[in-house]
N, C-alpha and C positions, 0 to 999 in steps of 0.2 A: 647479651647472649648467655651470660655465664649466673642469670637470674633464669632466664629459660630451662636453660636446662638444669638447672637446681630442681624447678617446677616439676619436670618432667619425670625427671629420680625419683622423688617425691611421688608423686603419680605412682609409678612403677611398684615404687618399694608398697605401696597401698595394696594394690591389687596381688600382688605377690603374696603379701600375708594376709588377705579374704580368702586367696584361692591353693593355701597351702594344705588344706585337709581333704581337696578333692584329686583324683587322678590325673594322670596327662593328658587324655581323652575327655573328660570329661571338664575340665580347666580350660583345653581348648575350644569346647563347644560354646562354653559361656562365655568365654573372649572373644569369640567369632558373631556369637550374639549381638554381643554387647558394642562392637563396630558396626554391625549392620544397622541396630537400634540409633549409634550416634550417626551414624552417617546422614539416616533417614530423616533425623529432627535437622539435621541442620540442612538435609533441602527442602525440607518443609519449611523451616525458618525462610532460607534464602526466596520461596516461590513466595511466601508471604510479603516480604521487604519489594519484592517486584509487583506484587498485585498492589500494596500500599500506594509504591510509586507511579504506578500506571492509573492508578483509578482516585486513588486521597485516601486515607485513613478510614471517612464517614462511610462513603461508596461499599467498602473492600469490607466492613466492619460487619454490613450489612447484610452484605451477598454471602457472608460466613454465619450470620444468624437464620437467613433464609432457610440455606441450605442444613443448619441444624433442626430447625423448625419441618421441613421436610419429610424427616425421619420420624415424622409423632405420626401416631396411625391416627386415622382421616386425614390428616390436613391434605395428603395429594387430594383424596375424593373431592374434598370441597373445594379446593380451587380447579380441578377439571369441570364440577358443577358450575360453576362461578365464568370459567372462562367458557363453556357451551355457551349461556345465558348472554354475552357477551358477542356471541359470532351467530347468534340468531339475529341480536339487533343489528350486527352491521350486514347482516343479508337480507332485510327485511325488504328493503326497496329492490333487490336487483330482479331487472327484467324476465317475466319465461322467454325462453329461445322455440320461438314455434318452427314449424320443418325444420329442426335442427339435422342436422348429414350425422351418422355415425358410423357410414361406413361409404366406400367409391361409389358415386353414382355412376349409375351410364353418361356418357358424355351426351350434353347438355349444347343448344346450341349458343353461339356470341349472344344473340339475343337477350335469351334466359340468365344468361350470368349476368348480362350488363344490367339485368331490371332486377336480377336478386341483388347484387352491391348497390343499385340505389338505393333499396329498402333498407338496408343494413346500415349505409348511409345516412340516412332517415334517424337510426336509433343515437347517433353523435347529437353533444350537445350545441346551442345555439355559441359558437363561444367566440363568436366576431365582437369584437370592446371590450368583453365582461369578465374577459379571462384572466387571471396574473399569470404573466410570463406562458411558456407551453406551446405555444403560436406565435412567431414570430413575424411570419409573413401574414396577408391576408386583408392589409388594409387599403383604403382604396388609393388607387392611382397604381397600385403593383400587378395588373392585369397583366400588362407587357411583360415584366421580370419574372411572375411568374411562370407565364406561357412560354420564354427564352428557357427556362429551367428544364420547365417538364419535356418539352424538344431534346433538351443536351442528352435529361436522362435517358429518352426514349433510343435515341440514335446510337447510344453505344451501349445499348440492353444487355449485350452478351459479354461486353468487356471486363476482363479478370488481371488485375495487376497482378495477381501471382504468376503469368505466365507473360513476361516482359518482351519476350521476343515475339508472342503472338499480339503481343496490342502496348507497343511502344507507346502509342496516344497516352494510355491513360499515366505510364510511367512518366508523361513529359508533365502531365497537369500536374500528378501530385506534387512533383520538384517543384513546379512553380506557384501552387498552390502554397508547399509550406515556404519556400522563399518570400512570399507577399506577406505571411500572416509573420514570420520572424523580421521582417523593414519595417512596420510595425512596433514592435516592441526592442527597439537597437539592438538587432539582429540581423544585419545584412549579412546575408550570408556569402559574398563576396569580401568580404574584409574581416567577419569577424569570426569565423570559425564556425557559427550555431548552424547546426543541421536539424533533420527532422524528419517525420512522415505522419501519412496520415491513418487515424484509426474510425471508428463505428460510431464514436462518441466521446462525450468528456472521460465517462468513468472507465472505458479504457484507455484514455489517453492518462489516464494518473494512473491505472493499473501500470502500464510502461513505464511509467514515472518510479515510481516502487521498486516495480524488477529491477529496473537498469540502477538507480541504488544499491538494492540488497547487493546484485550480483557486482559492482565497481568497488562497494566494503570489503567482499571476500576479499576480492581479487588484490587490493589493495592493502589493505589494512587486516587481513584475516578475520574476520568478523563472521564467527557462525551462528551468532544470539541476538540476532538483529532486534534495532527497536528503534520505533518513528515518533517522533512527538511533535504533535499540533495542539491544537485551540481545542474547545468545544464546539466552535461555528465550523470548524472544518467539515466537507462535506462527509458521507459517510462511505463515499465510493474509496474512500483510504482503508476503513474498517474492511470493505470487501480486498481489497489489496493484501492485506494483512493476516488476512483470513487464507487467501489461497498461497500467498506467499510467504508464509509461517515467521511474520514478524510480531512484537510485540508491541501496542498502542499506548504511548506513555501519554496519557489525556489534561489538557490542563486548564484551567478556569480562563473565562472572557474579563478583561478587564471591569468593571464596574460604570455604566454609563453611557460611552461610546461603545460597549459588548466586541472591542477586537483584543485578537491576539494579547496576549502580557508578553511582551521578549523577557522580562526578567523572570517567569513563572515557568516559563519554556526553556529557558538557561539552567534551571535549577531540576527541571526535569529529565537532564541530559547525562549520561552514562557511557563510558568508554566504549557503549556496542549501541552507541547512539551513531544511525546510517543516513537520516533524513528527516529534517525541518519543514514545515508546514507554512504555507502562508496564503491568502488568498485576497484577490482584487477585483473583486470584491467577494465578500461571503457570502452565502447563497442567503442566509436567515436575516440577516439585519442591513446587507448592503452595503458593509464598513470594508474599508480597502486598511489592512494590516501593515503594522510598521515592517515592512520587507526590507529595509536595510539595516535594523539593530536584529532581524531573526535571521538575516543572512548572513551576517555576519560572527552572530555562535556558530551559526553550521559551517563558515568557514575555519574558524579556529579551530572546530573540533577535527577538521578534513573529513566532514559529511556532506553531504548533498543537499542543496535546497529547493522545493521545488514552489512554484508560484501558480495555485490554482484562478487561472484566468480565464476559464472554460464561459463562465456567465459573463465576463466584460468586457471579453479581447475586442470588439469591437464597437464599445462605445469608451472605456477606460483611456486609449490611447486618444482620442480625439477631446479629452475634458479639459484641457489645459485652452485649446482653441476654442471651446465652447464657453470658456469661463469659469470654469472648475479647478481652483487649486484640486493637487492630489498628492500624496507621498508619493514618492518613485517605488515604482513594484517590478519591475523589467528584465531586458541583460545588462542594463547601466550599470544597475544595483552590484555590485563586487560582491562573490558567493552565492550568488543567485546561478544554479545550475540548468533548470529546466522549467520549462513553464506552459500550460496546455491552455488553447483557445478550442473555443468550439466554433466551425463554421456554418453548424446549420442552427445555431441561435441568430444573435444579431447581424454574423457574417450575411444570414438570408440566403442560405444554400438549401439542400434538401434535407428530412432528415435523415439520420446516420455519417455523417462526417465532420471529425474534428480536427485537430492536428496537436503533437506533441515535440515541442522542439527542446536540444539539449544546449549545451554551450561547446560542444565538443565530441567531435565523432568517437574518441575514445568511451565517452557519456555511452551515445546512441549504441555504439556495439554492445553494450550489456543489456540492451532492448530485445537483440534478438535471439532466435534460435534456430540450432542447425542441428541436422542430424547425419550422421556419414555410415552408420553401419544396416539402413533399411535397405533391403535386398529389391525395390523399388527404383534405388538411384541415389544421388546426393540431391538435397532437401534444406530448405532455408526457409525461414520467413520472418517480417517485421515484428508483427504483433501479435495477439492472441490468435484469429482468424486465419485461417491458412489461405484460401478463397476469399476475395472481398469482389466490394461490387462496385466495379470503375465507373460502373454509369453515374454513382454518387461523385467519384472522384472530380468525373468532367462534370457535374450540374457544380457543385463546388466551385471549380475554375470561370465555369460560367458563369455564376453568381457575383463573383470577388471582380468579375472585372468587367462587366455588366454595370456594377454598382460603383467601383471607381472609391477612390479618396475622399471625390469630393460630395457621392454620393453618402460614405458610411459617416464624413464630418456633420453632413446637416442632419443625419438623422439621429447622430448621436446630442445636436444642438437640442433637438426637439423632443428628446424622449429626456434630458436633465432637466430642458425646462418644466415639462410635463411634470415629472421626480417633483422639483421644489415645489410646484403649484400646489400638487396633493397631502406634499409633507406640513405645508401650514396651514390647508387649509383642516386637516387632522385636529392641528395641533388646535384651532380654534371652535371645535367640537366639544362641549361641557361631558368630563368623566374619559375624553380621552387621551393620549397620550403617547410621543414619539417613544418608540423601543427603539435602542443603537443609536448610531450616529450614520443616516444615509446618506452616503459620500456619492451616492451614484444612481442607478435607478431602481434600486428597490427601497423600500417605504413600509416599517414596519410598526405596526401601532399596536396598545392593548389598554386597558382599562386601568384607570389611576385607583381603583379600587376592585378587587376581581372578585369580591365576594358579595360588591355590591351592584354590581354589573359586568353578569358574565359575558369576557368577549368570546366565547365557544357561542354560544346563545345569538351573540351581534352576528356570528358567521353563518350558521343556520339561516338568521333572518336577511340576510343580504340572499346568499344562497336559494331560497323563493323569492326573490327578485331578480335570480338570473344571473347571480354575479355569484365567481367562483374565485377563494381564496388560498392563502398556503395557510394551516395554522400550524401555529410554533409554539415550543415547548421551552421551561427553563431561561427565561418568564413565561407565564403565556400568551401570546399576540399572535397577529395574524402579519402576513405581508402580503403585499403587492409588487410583480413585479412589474414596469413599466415597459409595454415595447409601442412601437409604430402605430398599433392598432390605438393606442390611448391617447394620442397626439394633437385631435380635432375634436374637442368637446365630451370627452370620455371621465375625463376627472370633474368638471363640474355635474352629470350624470350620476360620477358616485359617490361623491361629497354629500349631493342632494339624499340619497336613497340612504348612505352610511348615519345619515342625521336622524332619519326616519327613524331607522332599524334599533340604533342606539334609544331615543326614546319609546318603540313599541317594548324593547326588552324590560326596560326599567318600569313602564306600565302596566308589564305582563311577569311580576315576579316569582307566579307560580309553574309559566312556558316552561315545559323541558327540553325546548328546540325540537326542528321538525326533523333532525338528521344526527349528524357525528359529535355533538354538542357534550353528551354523556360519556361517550367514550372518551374523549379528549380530557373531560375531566377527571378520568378515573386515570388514566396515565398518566395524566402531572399528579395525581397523588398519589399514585400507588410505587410505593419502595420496590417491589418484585420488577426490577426490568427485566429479569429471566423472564415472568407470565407476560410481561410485553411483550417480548419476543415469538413467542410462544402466539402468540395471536395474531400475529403479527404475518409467521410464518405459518399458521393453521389456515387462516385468508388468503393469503397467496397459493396455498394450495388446492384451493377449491374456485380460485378464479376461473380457472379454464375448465372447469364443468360443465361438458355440453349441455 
């Protein structure tokens, strides 16, 4: 203390005799200066030390050279030149929309609409076997389940869980809906506390996941500088989270090999206004289920949240131990493990638009939602983002789940892991190819042991005129497959056969630029600017719905 303020006197007496020749007024202005000046370097400093820790050193180093490079006259031009030339090729294939509507027609009769949605119909692609992941249902023998579905939906067309007194039905399914999907993952919600409901989808079931976070740190812990950190395989509906819920994404590298989670990389990226731990069972990109008891366990020491993205696995993950699948525990077993979202119009085989997010504790769940008491309307509540939601999904949902039974989601789950292993070796005995991750489940992600000597953007192209639609991934580059029901009867030796093709037409054809997304993909794994990615990203998206 008494070395401080030595310092300090020190200090003082300095600026005292620089500033002994000027006025009182004008001494002032330059001492006032001269604190706004420090003030301002040191939250420049501090937003830097944050960007550093949220992105790495290289990342943050980068995006600060961009952005000085910016300021040189041309360079905007030539990369809006650059980035045009780039959104003509990815527009070059889409369809004209003939008698497109641009404004109410006359009413039309049932007829007329039912043979215009055929035709519209018509323009969807063939994607029965050929598809990863995206279609869930649709393979055969689900004629029945399906048709029991579309019924549940049709019959309660009108019903709104936001108005619980007019359509108790759908308020009874959801309860029981998330009750089945939380027994499941050691969440009886009879003994152990975990509640829940249901949302549109995965990614707002992690949206809830975030809020009720951010808003349980306030409340808790005072935390108004919130900051979440996960993997790089973490999905990106967190970054959407983040984005509306004004946290900051502490982002941290995949282990090397198996590509999950680091807990010890994700410990080091944790900060006193660290509200929420990331983990997932499995990742959408490589199919790897994350060590969820060493990343639950920093977030419990830190008294954060942790939540377990199980949106992709909630129903074949719980059934792999039966099926023969060692797994790590990802669950409510898991100690510090707060919340964790399944999706039930994936593998649950419900409709689309219903997932569910369960919490470990209804004190959790209250920071989900929101209420408002001074709208001159009435008093007002509701669960999740949606104010109105659509019960008819709720009950196809309820009807789905118990339709399909335990003993239904075990063998289907037997058969889509075994499917998983078939493909994953059959991959692996493909010359030039090569397993990306560690698939602990049913996704199967492959890329080229050489990518300069066979492009797998080009492999995907080529499979792609064969019919067959992929995911391609970034940071390595590969592609994955996800596995459902449809791929169960003869669908993998199909694309092993066609996958073998492809790879040797690519390597015989080494001047092909692919017939599709092959170039683009390349230029995004090399290009530094993920701002001009975004940027493209977001320029495409805006021109999708052009009539």
């Amino acid at each position: 203390m008494d070395a401080a303020m030595a310092l300090l006197a020190d200090a003082r007496g300095r600026a005292n005799r620089r500033l002994a020749g000027y006025d009182a007024a004008t001494a002032a202005v330059i001492g006032a200066a001269a604190a706004l000046g420090a003030r301002w370097a040191l939250a420049t400093l501090a937003e830097a030390e944050k960007s550093v820790r949220a992105k790495g050193l290289k990342m943050a180093s980068t995006e600060a050279a961009i952005a000085l490079a910016m300021a040189v006259p041309g360079v905007a031009a030539f990369k809006a030149r650059e980035q045009a030339k780039v959104l003509a090729k990815m527009h070059k294939d889409k369809p004209p929309r003939e008698d497109a509507l641009f404004e109410l027609p006359a009413g039309r009769s049932a007829g007329e609409v039912a043979s215009a949605l055929g035709a519209m119909k018509d323009m969807d692609a063939a994607w029965q076997a050929r598809t990863s992941g995206t279609v869930y249902m649709g393979s055969e023998g689900m004629a029945e389940h399906e048709e029991l579905v579309g019924k549940a939906v049709t019959q309660f067309l009108h019903s709104n869980p936001l108005h619980g007194d007019l359509f108790p039905s759908a308020q009874r399914c959801e309860a029981e809906v998330v009750a089945m999907c939380a027994s499941l993952l050691h969440g009886d919600v009879r003994t152990t506390g975990v509640v829940g409901n249901m949302t549109s989808g995965g990614t707002e079931s992690i949206l809830m996941a975030v809020k009720s976070a951010r808003d349980y740190a306030r409340q808790t812990r005072g935390i108004t500088d919130p900051e979440l950190v996960m993997c790089e395989n973490a999905h990106p509906a967190y970054d959407k989270a983040a984005s509306y819920f004004g946290l900051r994404v502490v982002r941290t590298r995949a282990r090397p090999g198996a590509l999950d989670a680091d807990p010890a990389a994700m410990r080091r990226g944790c900060s006193r206004n660290t509200v929420l731990l990331i983990a997932s069972a499995p990742s959408y990109p490589h199919g790897v289920v994350d060590d969820v008891t060493e990343i639950a366990a920093t977030a419990k020491s830190l008294g954060a949240c942790c939540h377990v993205d199980c949106c992709l696995g909630g129903f074949v993950v719980p059934f792999a131990k039966a099926a023969g699948v060692d797994l790590p525990p990802f669950d409510f077993a898991v100690p510090g493990v707060t919340s964790i979202s399944i999706d039930t119009h994936k593998y649950g085989l419900a409709p689309k638009g219903s997932s569910v997010v369960l919490y470990r504790s209804k004190e959790l769940r209250r920071c989900m939602f929101s209420a408002a008491t001074e709208w001159t309307g009435g008093l007002y509540v509701s669960p999740s983002v949606a104010g109105s939601r659509v019960g008819s999904l709720v009950v196809g949902a309820w009807a789905a789940l118990v339709h399909v039974g335990a003993d239904g989601y075990a063998s289907n789950a037997k058969k889509i892991l075994d499917a998983a292993k078939q493909m994953a070796q059959g991959i692996a005995k493909i010359d030039g190819l090569e397993i990306v991750g560690r698939p602990d489940a049913m996704v199967v992600a492959f890329g080229s042991v050489d990518q300069k000597a066979l492009d797998i953007f080009k492999v995907n192209d080529a499979l792609a005129d064969k019919g067959w639609s992929l995911n391609p991934l970034q940071k390595p580059s590969a592609l994955h497959f996800c596995l459902t029901m449809q791929h169960v009867d003869g669908a993998v030796d199909d694309f092993l056969r066609d996958l073998a093709e492809c790879v040797a037409y690519v390597r015989a054809n080494p001047s092909w630029d692919g017939s599709g997304m092959a170039p683009i993909y390349g230029m995004a794994t090399a290009m530094p600017d993920r701002g001009a990615i975004a940027d493209l990203l977001t320029y495409y998206m805006d021109s999708s719905t052009d009539v």
